[in-house]
C-alpha positions as CSV (number, residue, x, y, z in Angstrom):
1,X,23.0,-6.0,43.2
2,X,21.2,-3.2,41.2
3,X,17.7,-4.0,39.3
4,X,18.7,-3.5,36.1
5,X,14.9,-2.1,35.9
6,X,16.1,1.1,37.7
7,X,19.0,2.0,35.5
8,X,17.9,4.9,33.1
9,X,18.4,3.3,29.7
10,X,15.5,0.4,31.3
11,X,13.1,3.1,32.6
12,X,13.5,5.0,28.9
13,X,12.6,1.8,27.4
14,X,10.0,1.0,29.4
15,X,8.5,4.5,29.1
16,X,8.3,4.2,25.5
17,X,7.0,0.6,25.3
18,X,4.2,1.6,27.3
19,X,3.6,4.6,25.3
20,X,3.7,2.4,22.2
21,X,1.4,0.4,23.7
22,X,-0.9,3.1,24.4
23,X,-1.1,4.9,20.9
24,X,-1.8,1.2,19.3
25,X,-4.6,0.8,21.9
26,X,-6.3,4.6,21.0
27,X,-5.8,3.4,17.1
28,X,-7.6,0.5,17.2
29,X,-10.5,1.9,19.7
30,X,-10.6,4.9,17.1
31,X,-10.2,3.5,13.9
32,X,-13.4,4.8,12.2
33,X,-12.5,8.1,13.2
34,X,-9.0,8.2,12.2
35,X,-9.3,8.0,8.4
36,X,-10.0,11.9,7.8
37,X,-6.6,12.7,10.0
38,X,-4.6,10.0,8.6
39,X,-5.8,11.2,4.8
40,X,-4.8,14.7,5.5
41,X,-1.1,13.8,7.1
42,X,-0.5,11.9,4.4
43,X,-1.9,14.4,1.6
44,X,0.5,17.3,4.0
45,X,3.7,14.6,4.1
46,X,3.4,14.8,-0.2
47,X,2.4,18.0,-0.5
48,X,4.8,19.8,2.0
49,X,8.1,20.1,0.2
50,X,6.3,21.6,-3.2
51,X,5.0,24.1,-1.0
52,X,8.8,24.7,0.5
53,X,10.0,24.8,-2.3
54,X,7.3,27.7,-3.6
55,X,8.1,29.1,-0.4
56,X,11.7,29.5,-1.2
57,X,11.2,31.3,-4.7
58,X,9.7,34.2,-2.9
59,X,5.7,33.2,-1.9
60,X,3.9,33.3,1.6
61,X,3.5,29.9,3.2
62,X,0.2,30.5,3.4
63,X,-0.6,31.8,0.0
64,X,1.8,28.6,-1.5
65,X,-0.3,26.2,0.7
66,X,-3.7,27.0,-0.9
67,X,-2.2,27.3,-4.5
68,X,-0.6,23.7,-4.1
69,X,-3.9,22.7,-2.5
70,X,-6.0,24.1,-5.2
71,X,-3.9,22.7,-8.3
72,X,-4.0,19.2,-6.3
73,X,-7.7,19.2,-5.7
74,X,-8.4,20.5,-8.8
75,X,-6.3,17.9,-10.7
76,X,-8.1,15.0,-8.7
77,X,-11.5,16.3,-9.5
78,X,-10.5,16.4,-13.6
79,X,-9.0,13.0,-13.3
80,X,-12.2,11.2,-12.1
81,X,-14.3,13.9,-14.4
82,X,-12.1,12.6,-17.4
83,X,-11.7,9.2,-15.7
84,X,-14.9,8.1,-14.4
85,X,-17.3,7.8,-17.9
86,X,-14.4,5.8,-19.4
87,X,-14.6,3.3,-16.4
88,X,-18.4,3.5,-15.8
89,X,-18.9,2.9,-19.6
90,X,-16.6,-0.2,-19.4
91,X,-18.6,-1.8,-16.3
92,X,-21.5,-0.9,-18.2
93,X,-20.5,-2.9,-21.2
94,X,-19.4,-5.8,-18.4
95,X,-22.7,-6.1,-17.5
96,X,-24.3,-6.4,-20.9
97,X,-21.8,-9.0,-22.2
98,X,-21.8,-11.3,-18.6
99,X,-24.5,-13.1,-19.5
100,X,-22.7,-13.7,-23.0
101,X,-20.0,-14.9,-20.8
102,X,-21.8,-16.9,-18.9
103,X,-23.2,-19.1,-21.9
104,X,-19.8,-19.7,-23.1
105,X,-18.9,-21.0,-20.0
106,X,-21.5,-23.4,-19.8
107,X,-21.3,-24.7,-23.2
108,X,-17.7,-25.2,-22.5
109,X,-18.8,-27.2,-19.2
110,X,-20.0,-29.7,-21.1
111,X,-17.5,-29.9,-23.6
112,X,-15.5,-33.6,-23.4
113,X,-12.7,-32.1,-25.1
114,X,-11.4,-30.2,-22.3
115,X,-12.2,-32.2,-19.6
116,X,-9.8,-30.6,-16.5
117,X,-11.4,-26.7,-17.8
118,X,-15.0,-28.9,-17.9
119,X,-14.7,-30.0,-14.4
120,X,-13.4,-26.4,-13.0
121,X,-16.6,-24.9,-14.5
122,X,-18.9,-27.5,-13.2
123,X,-17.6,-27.1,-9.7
124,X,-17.5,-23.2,-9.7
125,X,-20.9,-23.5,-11.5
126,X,-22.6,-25.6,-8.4
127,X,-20.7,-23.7,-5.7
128,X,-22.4,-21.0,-7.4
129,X,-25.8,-22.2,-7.6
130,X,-25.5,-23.8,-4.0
131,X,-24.7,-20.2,-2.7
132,X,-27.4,-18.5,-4.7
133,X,-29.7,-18.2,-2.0
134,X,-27.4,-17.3,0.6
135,X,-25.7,-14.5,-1.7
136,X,-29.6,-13.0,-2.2
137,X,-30.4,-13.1,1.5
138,X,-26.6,-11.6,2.9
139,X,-26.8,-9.3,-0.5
140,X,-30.9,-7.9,0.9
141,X,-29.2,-7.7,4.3
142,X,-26.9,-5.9,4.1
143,X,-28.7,-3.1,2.0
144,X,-31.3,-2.9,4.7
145,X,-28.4,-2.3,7.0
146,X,-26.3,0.2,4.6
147,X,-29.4,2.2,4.3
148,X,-30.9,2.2,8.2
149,X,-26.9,3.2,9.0
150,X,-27.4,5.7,6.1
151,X,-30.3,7.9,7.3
152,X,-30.9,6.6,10.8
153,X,-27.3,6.3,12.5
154,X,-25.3,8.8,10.2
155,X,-22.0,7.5,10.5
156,X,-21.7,7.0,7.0
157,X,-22.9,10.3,6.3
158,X,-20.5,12.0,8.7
159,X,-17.5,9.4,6.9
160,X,-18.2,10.6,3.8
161,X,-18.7,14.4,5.0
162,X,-15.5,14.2,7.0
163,X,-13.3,12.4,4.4
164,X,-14.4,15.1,1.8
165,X,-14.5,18.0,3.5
166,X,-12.7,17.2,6.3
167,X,-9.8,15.9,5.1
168,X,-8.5,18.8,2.8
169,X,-8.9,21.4,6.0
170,X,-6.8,19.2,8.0
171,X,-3.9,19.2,5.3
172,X,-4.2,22.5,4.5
173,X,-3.7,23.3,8.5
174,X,-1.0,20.7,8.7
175,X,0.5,21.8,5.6
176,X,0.9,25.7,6.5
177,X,2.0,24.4,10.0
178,X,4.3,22.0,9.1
179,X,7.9,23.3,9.9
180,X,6.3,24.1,13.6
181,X,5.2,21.0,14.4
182,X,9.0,19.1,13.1
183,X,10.7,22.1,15.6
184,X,8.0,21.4,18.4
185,X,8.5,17.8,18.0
186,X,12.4,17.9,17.6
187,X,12.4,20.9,20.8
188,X,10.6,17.4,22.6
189,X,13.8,15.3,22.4
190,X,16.4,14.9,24.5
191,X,19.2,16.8,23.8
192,X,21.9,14.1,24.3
193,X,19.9,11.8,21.8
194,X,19.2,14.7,19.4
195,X,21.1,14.0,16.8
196,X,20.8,10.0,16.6
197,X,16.9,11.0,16.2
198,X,17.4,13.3,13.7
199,X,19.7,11.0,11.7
200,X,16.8,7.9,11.9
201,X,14.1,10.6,11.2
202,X,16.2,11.7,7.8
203,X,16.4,8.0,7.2
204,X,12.5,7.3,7.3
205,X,11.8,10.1,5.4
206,X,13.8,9.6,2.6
207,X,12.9,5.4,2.9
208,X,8.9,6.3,2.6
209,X,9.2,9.3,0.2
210,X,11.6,7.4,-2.3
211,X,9.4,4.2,-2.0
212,X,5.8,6.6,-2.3
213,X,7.2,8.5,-5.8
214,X,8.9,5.4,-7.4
215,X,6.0,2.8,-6.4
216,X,2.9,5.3,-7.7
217,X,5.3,6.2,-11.1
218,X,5.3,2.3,-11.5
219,X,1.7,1.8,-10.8
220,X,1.0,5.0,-13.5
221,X,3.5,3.3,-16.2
222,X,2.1,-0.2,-15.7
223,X,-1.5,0.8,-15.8
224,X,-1.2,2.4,-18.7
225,X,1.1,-0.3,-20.2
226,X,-1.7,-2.8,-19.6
227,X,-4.6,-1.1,-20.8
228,X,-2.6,-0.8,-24.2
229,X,-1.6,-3.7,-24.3
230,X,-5.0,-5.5,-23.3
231,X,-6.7,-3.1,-25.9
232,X,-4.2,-4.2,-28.4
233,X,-5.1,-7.5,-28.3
234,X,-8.4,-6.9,-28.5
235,X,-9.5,-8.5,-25.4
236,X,-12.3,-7.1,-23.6
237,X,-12.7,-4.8,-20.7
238,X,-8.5,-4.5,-20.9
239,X,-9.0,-1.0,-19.9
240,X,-10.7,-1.6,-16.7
241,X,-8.3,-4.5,-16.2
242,X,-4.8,-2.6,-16.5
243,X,-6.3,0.0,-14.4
244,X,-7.4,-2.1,-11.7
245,X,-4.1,-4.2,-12.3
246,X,-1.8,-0.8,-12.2
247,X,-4.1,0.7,-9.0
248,X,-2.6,-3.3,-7.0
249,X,0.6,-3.0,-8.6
250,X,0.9,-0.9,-5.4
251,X,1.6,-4.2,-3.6
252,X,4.2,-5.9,-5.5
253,X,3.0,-9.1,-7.7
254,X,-0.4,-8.7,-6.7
255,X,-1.2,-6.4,-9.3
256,X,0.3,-8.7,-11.9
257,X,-1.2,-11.9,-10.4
258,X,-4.6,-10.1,-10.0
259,X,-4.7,-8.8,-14.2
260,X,-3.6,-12.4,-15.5
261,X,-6.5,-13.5,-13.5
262,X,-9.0,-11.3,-14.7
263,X,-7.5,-11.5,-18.2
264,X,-7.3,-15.4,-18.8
265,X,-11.1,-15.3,-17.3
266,X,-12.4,-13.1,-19.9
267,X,-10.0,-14.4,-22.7
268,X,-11.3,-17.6,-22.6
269,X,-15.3,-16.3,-22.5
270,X,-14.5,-14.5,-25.3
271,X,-12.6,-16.4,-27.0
272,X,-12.9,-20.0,-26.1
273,X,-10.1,-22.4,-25.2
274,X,-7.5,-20.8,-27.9
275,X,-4.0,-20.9,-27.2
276,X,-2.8,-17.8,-28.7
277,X,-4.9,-14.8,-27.0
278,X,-3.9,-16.9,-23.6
279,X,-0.3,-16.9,-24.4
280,X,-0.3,-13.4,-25.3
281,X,-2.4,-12.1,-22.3
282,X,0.6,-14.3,-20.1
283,X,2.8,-12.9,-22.2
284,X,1.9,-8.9,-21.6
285,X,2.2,-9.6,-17.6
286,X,5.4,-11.8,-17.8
287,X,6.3,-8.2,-19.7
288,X,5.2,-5.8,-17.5
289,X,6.5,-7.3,-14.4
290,X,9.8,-7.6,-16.2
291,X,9.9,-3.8,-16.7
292,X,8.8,-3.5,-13.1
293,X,11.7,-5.3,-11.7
294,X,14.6,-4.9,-13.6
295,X,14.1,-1.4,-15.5
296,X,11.7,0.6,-13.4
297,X,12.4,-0.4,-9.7
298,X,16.6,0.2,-10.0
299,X,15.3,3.5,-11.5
300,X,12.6,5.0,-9.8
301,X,12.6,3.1,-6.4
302,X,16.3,1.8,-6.1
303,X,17.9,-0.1,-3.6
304,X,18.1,2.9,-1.3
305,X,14.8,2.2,-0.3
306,X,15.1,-1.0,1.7
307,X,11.8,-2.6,1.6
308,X,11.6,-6.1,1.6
309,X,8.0,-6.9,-0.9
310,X,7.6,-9.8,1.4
311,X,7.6,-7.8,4.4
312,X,5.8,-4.7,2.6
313,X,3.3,-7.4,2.0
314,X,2.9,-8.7,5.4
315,X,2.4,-5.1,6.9
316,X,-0.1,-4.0,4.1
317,X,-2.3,-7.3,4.9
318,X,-2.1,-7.4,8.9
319,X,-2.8,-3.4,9.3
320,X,-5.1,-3.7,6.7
321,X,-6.6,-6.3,8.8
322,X,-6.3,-4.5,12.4
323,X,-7.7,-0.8,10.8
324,X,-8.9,-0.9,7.3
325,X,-8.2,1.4,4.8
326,X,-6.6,3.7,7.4
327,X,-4.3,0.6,8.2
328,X,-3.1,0.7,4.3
329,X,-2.6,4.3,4.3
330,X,-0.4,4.0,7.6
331,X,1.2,0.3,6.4
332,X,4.1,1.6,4.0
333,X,5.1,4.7,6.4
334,X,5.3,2.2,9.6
335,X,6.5,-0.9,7.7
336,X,9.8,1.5,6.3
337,X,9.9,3.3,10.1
338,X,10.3,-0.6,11.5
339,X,12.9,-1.3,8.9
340,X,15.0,1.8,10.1
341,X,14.6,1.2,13.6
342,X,15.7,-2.4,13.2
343,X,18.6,-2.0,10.8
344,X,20.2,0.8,13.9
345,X,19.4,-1.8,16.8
346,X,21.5,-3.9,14.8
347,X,24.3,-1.5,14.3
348,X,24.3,-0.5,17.4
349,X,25.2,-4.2,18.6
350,X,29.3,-4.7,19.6
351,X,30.5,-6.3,16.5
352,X,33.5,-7.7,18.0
353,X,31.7,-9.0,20.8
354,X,32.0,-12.6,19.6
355,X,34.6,-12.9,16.5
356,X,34.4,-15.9,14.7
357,X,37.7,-15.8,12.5
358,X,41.1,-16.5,13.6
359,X,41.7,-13.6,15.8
360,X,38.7,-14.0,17.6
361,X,39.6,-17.5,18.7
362,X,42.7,-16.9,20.1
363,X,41.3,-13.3,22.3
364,X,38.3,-15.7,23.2
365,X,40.8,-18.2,24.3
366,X,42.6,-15.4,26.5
367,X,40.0,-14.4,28.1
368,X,39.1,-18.1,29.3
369,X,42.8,-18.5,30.8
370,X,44.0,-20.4,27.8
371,X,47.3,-20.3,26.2
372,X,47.2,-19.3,22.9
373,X,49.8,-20.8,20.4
374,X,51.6,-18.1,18.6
């Protein structure tokens, strides 16, 4: 008999396994290196096709590449200048008020007429107090070990050096090289298998790139619709919290579940145990994630897109997990890649190979010697 090992389709598969297992070996040995080179794919993978398109009308590749590259840098460094006094201002006025916050919270930890809030408070309060100590001394370490890795080791200098200077050299290489590394990577297949590649690869892209636009214009819609909102109501801090709600919103429900949260926490040290700013801060989520679902997804995302949030969750979290902040810039584009690959291995499976309606009885029953009845 043959070893089904030896037959071609076996030894392709095996190939490719191992060479699988290979890259996920070299990613998690080189994770702390990876983040400038996974920062500038992704910045290329977004930025290429403005670039084509420039390209098209008439410009140079190269001179469209830096023009793209300095508008994009350019609007990055005005959004944090505009950005960042807003947000430092707001955790500025976070820290004044905390210890505000923290009075109320005590006083309503011995109030008998909300004994289940009472009791919360008292055991967050002790946990809090037991941990003290332990918080100080973890808090002291790890400073003394930021700043001898700081000045002594340099790694974090050369992270910080690489991810901000780094980073945009890479894209604009990979960027102005782009359409020669898709033919040099599409010279590398097969010929026979070609066009089933090409078709997946169409497939992926137009999975990630739909689900990258539509997702950040949700996150920008619902940030902003939260701060409002939050401000509106004249809660505090309901800047920083729609912004840090919209910026999670990337991971569906968790930047809804996050903001209501934060919110009910700082409605009730500012306002007490009142019903109405609670209602309405449960009310401005139950909103928002309303919008999210049935008005904003069908339109910006669509069903097109096929990505499960559950499993969009569990790949954020467990590459997260296995590489860090590289792992949730590489999470979405593998997680939709998966989904592809999985959805054609079950195409390509003989759909009539086991037919479970009428018809399929009776040519099962043929093929075991049985007579079937007409």
């Amino acid at each position: 008999m043959p070893n089904p090992a030896s037959s071609p389709a076996a030894r392709t598969a095996i190939f490719w396994l191992a060479t699988l297992a290979l890259l996920v070996m070299a990613a998690v040995l080189l994770r702390d290196v990876l983040l400038p080179f996974v920062g500038g794919l992704a910045l290329a993978y977004l930025l290429d096709p403005l670039v084509t398109r420039l390209e098209r009308l008439g410009l140079h590749r190269g001179a469209a590449t830096l023009f793209i590259l300095a508008v994009f840098f350019a609007g990055v460094i005005l959004l944090l200048v505009l950005a960042l006094p807003i947000l430092i201002a707001e955790i500025t006025v976070l820290i004044e008020k905390l210890p505000g916050y923290i009075k109320r919270l005590q006083a309503l930890a011995v109030d008998p007429s909300h004994p289940s809030i009472s009791k919360a408070i008292n055991v967050g309060i002790e946990q809090a107090e037991r941990s003290s100590g332990e918080l100080a001394s973890v808090g002291a370490g790890w400073l003394s070990d930021f700043l001898r890795a700081l000045w002594s080791d340099g790694r974090m200098l050369l992270s910080i050096f690489s991810l901000l200077v780094v980073t945009p050299i890479i894209t604009a290489y990979l960027v102005y090289d782009w359409n020669g590394i898709i033919a040099t990577a599409d010279r590398l297949i097969p010929s026979a298998h070609r066009d089933t590649i090409r078709e997946l690869a169409r497939e992926i892209d137009s999975t990630v790139a739909g689900f990258l636009r539509g997702q950040a214009t949700i996150c920008l819609l619902l940030g902003v619709f939260y701060a409002l909102a939050l401000r509106a109501i004249g809660l505090d801090h309901g800047l920083l919290i729609g912004v840090v709600s919209g910026l999670l919103g990337f991971v569906p429900y968790f930047g809804s579940l996050t903001g209501i949260v934060l919110s009910l926490g700082v409605a009730i040290a500012q306002f007490g145990v009142t019903w109405t700013p609670i209602v309405l801060v449960l009310g401005i989520f139950l909103v928002g994630q309303s919008l999210s679902d049935y008005v904003l997804a069908p339109y910006f995302v669509g069903n097109k897109v096929h990505l499960n949030p559950v499993w969009l969750m569990f790949a954020l979290f467990s590459f997260g997990y296995l590489f860090g902040f590289v792992g949730l810039l590489i999470a979405v584009p593998l997680a939709a890649s998966i989904g592809v690959l999985v959805r054609f291995a079950l195409r390509q499976q003989p759909a009539n190979s086991i037919d479970w309606d009428g018809a399929g009885k009776l040519e099962a029953g043929a093929d075991l010697g049985e007579t079937p009845s007409p």
